[in-house]
Residue frames relative to the residue before (quaternion, step in Angstrom):
aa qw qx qy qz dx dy dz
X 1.0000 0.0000 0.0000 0.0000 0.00 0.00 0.00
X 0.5774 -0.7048 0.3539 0.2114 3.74 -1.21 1.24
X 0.2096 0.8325 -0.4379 -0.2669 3.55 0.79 -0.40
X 0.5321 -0.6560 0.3803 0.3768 3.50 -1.24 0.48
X 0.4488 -0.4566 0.5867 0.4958 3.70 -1.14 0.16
X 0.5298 -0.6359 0.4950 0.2643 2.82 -1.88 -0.07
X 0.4450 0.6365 -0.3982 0.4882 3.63 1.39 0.04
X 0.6617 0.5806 -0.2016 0.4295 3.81 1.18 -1.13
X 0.5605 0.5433 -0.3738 0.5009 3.80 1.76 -1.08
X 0.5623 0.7374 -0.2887 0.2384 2.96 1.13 -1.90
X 0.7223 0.5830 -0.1683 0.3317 3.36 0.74 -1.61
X 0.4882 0.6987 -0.2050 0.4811 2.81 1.60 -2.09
X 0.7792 0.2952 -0.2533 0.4915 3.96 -0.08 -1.27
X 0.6272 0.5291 -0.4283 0.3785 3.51 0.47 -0.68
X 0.6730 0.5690 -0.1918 0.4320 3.59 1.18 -1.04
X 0.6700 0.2720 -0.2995 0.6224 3.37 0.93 -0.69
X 0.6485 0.3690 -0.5053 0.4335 4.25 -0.08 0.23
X 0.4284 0.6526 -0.3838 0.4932 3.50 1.10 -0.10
X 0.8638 0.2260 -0.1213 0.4336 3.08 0.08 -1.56
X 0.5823 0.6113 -0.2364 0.4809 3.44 1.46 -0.07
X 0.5181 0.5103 -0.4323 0.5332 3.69 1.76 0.46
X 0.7014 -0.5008 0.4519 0.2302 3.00 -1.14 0.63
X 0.1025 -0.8214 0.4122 0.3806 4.47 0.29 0.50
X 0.2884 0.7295 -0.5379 0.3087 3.70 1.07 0.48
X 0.6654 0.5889 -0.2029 0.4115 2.91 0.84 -1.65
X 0.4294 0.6316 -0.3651 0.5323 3.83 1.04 -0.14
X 0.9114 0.1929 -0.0013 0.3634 2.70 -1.04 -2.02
X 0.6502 0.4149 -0.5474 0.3246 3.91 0.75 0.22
X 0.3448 -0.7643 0.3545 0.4138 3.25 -0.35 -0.29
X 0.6514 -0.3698 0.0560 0.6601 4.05 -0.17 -0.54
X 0.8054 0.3774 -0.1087 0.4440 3.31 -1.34 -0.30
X 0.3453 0.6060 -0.5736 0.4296 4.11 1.25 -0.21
X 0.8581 0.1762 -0.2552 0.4092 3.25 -1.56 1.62
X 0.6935 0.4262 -0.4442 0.3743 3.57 0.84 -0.26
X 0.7894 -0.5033 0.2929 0.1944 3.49 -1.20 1.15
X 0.1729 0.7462 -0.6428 0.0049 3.67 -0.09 0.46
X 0.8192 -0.3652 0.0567 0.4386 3.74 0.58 -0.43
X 0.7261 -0.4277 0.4651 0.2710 3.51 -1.23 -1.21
X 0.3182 -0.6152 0.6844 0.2278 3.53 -1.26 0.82
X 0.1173 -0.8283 0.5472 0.0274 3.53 -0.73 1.47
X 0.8008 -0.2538 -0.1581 0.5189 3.09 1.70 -0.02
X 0.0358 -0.9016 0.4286 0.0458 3.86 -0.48 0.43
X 0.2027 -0.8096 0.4990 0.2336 3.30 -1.13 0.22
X 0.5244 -0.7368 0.2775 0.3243 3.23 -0.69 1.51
X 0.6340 -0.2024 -0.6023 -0.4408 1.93 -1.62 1.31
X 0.2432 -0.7154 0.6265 0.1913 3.56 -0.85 0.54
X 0.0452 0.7963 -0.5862 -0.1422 3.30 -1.81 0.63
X 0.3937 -0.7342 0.4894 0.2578 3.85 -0.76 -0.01
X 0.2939 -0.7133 0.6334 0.0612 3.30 -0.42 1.68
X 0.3261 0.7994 -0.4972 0.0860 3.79 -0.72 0.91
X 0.7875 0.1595 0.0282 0.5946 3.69 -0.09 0.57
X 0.6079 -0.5924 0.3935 0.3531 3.36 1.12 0.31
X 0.4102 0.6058 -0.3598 0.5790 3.39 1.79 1.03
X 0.1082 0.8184 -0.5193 -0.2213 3.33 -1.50 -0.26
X 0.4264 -0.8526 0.3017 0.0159 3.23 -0.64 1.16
X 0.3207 -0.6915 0.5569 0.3299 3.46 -0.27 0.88
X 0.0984 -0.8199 0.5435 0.1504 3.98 -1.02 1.09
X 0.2538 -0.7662 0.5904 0.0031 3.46 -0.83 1.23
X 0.5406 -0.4757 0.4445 0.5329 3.62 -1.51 0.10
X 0.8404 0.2869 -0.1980 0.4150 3.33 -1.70 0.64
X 0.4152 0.6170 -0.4766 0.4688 3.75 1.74 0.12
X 0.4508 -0.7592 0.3952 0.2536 3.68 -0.92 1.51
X 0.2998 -0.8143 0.4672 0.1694 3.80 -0.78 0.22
X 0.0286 0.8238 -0.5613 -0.0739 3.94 0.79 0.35
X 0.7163 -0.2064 0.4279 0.5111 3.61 -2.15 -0.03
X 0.9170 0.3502 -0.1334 0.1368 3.06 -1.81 0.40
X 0.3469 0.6578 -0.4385 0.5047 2.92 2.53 -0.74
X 0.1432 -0.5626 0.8111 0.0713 3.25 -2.54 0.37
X 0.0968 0.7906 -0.6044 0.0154 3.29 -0.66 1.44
X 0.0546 -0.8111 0.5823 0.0049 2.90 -1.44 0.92
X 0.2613 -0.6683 0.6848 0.1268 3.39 -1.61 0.90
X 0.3872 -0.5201 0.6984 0.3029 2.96 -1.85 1.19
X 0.8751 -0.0349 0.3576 0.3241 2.74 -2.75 -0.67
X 0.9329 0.0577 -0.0385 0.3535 3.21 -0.77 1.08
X 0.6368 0.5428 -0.2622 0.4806 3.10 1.85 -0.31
X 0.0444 -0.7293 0.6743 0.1074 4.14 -0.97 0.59
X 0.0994 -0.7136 0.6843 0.1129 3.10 -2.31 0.04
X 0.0322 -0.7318 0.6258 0.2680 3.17 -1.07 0.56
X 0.4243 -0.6867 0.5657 0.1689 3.13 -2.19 0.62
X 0.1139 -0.7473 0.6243 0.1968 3.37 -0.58 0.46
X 0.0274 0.7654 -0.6345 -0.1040 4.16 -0.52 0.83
X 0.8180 -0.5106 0.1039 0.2436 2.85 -1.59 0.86
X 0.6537 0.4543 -0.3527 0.4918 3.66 1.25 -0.41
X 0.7820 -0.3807 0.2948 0.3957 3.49 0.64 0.13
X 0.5423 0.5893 -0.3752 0.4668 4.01 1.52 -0.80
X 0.2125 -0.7409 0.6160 0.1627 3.34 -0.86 1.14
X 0.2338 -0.6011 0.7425 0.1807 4.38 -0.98 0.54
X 0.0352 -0.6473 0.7552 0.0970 3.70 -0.81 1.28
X 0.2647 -0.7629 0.5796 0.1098 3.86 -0.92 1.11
X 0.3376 -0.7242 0.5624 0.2127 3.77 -1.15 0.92
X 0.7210 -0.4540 0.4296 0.2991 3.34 -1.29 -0.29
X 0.7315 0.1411 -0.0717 0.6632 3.54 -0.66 0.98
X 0.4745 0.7011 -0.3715 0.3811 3.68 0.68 0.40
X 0.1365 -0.8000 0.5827 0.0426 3.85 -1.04 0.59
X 0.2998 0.7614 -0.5616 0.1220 3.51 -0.19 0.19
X 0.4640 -0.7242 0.5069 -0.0571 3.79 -1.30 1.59
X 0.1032 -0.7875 0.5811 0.1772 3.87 0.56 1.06
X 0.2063 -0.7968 0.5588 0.1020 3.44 0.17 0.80
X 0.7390 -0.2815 0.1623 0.5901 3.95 0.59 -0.77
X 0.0348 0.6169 -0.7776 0.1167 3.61 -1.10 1.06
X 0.0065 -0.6388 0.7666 -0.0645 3.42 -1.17 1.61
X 0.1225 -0.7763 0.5848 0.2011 3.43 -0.39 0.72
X 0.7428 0.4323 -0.3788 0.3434 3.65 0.33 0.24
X 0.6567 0.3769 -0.2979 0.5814 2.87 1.21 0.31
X 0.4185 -0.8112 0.3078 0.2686 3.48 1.54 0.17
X 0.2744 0.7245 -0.4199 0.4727 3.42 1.59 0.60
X 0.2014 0.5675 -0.7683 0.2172 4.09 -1.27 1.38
X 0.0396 -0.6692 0.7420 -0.0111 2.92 -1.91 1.10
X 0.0138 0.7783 -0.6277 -0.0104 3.63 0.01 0.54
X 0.2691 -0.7008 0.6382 0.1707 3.45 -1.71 0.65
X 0.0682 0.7304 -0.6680 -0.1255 3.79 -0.53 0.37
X 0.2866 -0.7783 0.5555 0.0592 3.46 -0.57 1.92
X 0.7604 -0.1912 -0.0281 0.6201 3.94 1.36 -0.48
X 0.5445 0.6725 -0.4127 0.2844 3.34 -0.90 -0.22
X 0.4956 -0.5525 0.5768 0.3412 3.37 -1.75 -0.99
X 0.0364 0.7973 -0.6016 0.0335 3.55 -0.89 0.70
X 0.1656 -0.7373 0.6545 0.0245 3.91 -1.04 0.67
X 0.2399 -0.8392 0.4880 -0.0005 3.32 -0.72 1.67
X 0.1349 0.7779 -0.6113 -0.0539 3.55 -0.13 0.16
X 0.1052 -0.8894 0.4440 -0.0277 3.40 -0.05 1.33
X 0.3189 -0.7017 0.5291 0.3549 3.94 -0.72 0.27
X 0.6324 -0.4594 0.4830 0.3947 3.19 -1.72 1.20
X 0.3833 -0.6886 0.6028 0.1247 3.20 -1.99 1.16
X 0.0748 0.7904 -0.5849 -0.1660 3.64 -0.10 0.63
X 0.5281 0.7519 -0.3406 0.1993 3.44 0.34 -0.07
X 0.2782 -0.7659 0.3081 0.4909 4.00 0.89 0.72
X 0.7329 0.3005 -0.2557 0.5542 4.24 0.60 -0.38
X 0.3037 0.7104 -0.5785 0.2614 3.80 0.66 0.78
X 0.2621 0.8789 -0.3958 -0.0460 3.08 -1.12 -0.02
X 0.1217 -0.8485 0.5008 0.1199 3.82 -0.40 0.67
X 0.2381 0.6941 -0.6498 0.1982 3.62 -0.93 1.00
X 0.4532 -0.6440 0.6028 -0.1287 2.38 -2.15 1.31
X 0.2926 0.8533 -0.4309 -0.0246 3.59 -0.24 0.98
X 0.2730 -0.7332 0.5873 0.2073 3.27 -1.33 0.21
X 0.8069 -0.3611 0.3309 0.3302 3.57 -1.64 -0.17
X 0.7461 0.3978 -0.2917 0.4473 3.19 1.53 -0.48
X 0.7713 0.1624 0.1657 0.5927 3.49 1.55 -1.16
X 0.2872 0.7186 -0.5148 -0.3690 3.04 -1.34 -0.80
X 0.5975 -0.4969 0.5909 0.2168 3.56 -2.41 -0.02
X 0.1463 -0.6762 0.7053 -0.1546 3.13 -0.60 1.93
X 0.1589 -0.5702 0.8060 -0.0051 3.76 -1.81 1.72
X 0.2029 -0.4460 0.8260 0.2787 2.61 -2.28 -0.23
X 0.8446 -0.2372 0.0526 0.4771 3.45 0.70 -0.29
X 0.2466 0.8128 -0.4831 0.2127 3.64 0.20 0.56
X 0.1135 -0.7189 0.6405 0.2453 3.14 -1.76 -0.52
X 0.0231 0.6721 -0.7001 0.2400 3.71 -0.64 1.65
X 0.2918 -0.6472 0.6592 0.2481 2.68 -2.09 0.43
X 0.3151 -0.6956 0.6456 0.0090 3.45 -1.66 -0.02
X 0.1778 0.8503 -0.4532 0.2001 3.23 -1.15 1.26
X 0.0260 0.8091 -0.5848 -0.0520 3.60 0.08 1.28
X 0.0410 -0.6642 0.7365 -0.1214 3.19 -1.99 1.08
X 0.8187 -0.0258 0.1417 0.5559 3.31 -0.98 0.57
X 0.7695 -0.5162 0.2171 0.3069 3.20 -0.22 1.75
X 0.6774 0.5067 -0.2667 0.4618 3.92 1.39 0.67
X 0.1593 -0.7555 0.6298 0.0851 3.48 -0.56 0.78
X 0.1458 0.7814 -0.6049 0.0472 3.11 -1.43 1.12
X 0.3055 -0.7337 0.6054 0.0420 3.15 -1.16 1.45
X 0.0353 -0.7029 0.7062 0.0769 3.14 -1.83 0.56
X 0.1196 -0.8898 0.3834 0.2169 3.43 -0.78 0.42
X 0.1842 -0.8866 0.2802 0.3187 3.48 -0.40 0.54
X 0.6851 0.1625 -0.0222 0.7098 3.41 1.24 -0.31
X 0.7477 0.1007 -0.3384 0.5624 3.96 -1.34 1.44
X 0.6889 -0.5133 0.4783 0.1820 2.79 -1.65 -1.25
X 0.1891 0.9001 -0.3747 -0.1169 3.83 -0.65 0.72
X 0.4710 -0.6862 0.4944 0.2508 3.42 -0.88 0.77
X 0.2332 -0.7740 0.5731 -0.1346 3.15 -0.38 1.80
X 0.2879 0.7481 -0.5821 0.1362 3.88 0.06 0.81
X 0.4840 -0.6375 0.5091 0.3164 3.72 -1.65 0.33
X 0.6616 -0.4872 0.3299 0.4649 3.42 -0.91 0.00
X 0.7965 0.2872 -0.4150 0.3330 3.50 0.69 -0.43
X 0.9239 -0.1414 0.2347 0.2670 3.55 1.26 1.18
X 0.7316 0.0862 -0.2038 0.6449 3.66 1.69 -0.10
X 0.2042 -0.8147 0.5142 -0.1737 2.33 -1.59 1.11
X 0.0934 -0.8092 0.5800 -0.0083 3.42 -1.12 0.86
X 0.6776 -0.6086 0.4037 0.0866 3.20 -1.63 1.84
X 0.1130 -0.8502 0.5137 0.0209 3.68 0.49 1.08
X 0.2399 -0.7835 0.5430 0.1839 4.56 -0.53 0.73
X 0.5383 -0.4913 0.3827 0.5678 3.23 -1.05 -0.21
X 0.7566 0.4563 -0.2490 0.3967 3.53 -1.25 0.51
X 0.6337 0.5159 -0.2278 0.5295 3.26 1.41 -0.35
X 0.0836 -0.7509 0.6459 0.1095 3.87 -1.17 0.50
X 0.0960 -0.7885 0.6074 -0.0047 3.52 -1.65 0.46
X 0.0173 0.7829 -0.6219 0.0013 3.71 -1.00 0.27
X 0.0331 -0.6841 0.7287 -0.0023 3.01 -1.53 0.85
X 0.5303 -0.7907 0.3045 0.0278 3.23 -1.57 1.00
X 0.2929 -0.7156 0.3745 0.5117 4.10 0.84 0.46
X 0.8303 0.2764 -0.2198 0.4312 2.88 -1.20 1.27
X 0.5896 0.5243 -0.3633 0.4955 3.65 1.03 0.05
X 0.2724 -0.8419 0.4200 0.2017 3.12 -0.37 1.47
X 0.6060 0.6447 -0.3442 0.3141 3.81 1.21 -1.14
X 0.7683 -0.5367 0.2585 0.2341 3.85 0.88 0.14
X 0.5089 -0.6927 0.3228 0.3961 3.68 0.29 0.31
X 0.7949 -0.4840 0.1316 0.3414 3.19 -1.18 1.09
X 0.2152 -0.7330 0.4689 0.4433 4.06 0.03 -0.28
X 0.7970 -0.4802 0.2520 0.2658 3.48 -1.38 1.59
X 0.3675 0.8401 -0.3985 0.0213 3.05 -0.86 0.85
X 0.6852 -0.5997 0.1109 0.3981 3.77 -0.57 0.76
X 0.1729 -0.8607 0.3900 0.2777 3.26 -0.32 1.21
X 0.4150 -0.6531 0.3859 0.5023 3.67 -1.03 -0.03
X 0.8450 -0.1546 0.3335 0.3883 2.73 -2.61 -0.08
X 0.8324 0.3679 -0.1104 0.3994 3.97 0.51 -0.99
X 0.3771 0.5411 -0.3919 0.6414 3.29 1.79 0.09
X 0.7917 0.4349 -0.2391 0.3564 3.83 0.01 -1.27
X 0.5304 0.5418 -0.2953 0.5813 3.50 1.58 -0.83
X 0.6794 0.5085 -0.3752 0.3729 3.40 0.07 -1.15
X 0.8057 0.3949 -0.1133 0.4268 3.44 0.15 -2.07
X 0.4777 0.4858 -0.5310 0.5038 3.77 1.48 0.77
X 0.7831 0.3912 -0.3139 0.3676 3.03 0.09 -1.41
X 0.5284 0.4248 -0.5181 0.5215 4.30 0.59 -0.73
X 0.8020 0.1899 -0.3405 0.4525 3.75 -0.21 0.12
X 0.5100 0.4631 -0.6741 0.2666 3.80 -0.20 0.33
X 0.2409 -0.7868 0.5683 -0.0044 3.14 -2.09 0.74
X 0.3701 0.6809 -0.4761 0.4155 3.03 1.79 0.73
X 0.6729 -0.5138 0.3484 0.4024 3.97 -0.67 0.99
X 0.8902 0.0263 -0.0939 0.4450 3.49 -1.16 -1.11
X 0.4592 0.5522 -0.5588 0.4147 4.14 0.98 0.19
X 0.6306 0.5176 -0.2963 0.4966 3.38 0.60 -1.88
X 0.7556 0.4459 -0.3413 0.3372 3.71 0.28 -0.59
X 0.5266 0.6449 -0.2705 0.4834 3.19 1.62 -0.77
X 0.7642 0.4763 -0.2593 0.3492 3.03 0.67 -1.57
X 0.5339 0.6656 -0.2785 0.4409 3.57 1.28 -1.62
X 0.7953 0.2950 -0.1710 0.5012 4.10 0.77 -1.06
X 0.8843 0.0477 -0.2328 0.4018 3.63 0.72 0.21
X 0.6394 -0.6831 0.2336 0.2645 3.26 1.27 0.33
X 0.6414 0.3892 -0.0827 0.6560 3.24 1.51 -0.12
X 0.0465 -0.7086 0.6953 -0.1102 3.63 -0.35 1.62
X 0.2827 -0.7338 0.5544 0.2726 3.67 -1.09 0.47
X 0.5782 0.6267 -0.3204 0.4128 3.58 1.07 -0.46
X 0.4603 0.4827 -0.4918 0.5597 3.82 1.72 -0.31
X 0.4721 0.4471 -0.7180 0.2484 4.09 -0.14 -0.35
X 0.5328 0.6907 -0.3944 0.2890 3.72 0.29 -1.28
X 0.8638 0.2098 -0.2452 0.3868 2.88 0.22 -1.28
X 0.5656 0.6166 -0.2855 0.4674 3.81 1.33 -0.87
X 0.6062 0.4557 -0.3460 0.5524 3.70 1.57 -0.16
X 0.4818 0.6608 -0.3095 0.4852 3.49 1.14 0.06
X 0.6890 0.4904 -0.1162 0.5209 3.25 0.89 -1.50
X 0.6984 0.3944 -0.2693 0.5330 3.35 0.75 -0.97
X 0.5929 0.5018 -0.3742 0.5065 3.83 0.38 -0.54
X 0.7403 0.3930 -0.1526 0.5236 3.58 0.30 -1.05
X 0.8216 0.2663 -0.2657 0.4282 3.78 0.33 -0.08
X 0.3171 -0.8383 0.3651 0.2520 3.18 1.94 -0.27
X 0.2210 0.8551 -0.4140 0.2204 3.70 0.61 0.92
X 0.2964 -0.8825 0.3650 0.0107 3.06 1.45 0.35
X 0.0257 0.9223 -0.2915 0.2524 3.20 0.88 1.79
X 0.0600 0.8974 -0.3769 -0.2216 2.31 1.40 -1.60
X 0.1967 0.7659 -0.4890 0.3683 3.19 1.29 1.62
X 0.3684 -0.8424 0.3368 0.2028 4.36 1.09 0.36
X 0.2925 0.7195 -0.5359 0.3311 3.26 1.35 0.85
X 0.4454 -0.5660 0.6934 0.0194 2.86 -2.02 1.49
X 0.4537 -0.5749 0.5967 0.3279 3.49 -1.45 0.65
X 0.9286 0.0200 -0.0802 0.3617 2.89 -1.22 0.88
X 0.7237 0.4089 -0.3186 0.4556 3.70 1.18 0.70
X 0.7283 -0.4556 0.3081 0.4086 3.40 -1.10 -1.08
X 0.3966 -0.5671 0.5537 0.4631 3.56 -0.91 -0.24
X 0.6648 -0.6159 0.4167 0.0721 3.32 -1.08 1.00
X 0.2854 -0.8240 0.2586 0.4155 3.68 0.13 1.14
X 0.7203 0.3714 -0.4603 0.3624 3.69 1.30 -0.35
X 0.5494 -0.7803 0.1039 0.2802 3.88 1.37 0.03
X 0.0214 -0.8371 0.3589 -0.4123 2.22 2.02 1.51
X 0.4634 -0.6530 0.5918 0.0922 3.80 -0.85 0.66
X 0.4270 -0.7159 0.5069 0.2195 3.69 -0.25 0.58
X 0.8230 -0.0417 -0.0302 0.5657 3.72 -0.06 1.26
X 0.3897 0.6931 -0.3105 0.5208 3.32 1.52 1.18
X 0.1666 -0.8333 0.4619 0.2541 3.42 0.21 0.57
X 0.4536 -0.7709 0.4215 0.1492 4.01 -0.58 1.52
C-alpha cells in the first residue's frame, strides 16, 4: 500500500478549502457593497462603476464602498454620504469611495482625475479620519471644506473654510488655511508647494467646475460666470480676511451701483 507524504495531504486540504470558497469572495474586495451614501443630485452624465457593472447614476441612486463614479464632459454629481460630508463632483472627473464608515468616522476617497469639492463633517473622534487621494498625494480634514484637483501629473488644493493637510506620497507635508492653495507633483519628492493666497478667480473658478445644482451648473459650465458663487467667495473673503475690497455679501449679489449693504457709498 502507497502511503501519502504528508506535504502531498497538506496540499490536498488546502485545495479543496480553496475550491470550496465562494469566487466572489476573491474579486470583491473588503467592505465592496457596504452603503456609504447617495447621489443627491447630478447631471447626466454620471455613471457607477461597481462589481464590474456600470450604472446609470440618478438622484437618490445608492453609492456603497468601492463604487467608482464618474462624470463625462460637462456632466457633475453631488454625493450625499452617510455622516452628512457632501463630495461636490466636476466634469470629466473619477473619484473611488473607497471606504466611508460613518460611525466610526473613517473615509478614504480616491480622486484618480478630475475635480472634486469636499465639504466634510468635523471629526470628533481621536482615530477618525477623512482623506482623499490621488497619484500624486493626498488631503487629510478633520473637518473642512476645500476643493481638489489632479491634472497632468499635479494635484491642487484650495481651501475654503478650516484646514488641510496636503502631503506627497513619500510623506511631507504642509498645513493648508482657509483661503490658501497648494500643489504637489507625482513623484516630487521635496513636498508640496508652500501655502499660499489664492485669488478672487481661483475661488470663483474651483466653485463653479464643481457646482451640481441643474440650470446654474449649466449656466456656469457654458459661460463661466455663476452669480450665486459671490456668496460663497464672500464667505471666504470674510473668513480669511484678505482685504480686497471686492463688496461681496454673504449669500447674495454685488450690488448694481457697488455699494455694500449697510456700507456707507
Amino acid at each position: 500500500m502507497t502511503k501519502k507524504s504528508p506535504c502531498a495531504l497538506g496540499l490536498a486540504v488546502l485545495l479543496s478549502w480553496l475550491i470550496a470558497i465562494p469566487s466572489n469572495s476573491w474579486a470583491d474586495p473588503q467592505g465592496a457593497g457596504q452603503h456609504a451614501g447617495e447621489v443627491s443630485r447630478v447631471i447626466p452624465a454620471v455613471n457607477i462603476a461597481r462589481s464590474g457593472k456600470t450604472i446609470p447614476a440618478a438622484a437618490k441612486t445608492a453609492v456603497n464602498w468601492q463604487d467608482l463614479v464618474n462624470t463625462q464632459v460637462n456632466a457633475r454629481a453631488r454625493i450625499a454620504l452617510d455622516d452628512g460630508s457632501v463630495l461636490n463632483v466636476g466634469s470629466d472627473s473619477s473619484i473611488k469611495v473607497v471606504k466611508h464608515d460613518a460611525g466610526a468616522q473613517q473615509t478614504e476617497l480616491e480622486l484618480t482625475y478630475g475635480k472634486l469639492r469636499t465639504q466634510a463633517q468635523k471629526i470628533a473622534k481621536p482615530d477618525g479620519k477623512f482623506e482623499v487621494r490621488t497619484p500624486a498625494g493626498v488631503a487629510g480634514v478633520v473637518g473642512t471644506d476645500f476643493f481638489m484637483e489632479y491634472a497632468n501629473n499635479q494635484m491642487n488644493v484650495i481651501v475654503f473654510e478650516g484646514q488641510v493637510k496636503v502631503c506627497n506620497l513619500a510623506g511631507v507635508c504642509v498645513l493648508a488655511k482657509a483661503g490658501q492653495m497648494t500643489s504637489v507633483r507625482s513623484g516630487d519628492n521635496s513636498g508640496p508647494m508652500p501655502p499660499q493666497q489664492a485669488t478672487l478667480d481661483q475661488l470663483v473658478a474651483s466653485s463653479n467646475d464643481t457646482i451640481a445644482g441643474a440650470a446654474n451648473a449649466t449656466a456656469a459650465a457654458a459661460t463661466g460666470a455663476h452669480l450665486g458663487t459671490w456668496g460663497t467667495v464672500g464667505i471666504v473673503i470674510g473668513a480669511v480676511g484678505t482685504g480686497l475690497g471686492v463688496g461681496l455679501t454673504r449669500g447674495g449679489t454685488r450690488p448694481a451701483n457697488g455699494c455694500v449693504p449697510g456700507k456707507t457709498c
